[in-house]
N, C-alpha and C positions, 0 to 999 in steps of 0.2 A: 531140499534146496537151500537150507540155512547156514548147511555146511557149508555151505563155499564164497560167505560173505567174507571180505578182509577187514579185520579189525584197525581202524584207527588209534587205540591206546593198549598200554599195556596191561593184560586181566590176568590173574592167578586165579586157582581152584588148589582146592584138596586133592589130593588123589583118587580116584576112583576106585570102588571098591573090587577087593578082585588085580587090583593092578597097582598095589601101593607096593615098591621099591624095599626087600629086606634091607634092615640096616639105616633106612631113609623116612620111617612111618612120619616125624614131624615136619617132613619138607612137602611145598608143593609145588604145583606145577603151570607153567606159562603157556596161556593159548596162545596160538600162531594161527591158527583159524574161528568161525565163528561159531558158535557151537546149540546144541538145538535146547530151549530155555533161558539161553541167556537175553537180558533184555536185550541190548543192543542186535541184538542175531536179524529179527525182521526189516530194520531202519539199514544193516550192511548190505545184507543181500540184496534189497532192493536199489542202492545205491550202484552196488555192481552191475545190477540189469540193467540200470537205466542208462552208464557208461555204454556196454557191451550195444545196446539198440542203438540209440543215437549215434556211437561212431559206426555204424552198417547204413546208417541212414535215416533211421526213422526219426518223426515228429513228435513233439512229445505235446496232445491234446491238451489247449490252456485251460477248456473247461474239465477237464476229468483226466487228472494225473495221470490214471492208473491205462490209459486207451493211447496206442503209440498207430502213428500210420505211415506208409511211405509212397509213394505213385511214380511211374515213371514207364515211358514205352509202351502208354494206352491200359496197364496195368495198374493195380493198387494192392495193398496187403493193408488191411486192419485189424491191431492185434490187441487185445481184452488183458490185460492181467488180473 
């Protein structure tokens, strides 16, 4: 799920091994997405979730961040992260 946080600044890395560039061994490389270990990886993703539910609808629970809910048409949906 970490992958697919979008990073707000810009991060380099080393290359990975197995996938460093002949020719290129002292350069490295810019992530464009968020990646699994990096700090910022848990704080984007969940930044993205919480976009993607609220604009669908849901509520974001004052007492307990992580509990989102939405009601409507005698229905509800309560969703736990």
């Amino acid at each position: 799920a970490f992958l697919n946080g979008e990073l707000d600044e810009e991060i380099y890395m080393e290359q990975p091994d197995g996938f460093v560039a002949l020719g290129q061994e002292g350069k490295v490389v810019k992530l464009l997405k968020s990646l699994y270990g990096l700090k910022q990886a848990p704080k984007q993703w969940h930044e993205k979730f919480d976009r993607t539910l609220t604009s669908a609808g849901f509520i974001v629970n004052e007492a307990d961040k992580c509990v989102y809910y939405r009601f409507g048409g005698g229905e509800g949906v309560i969703l736990c992260l």
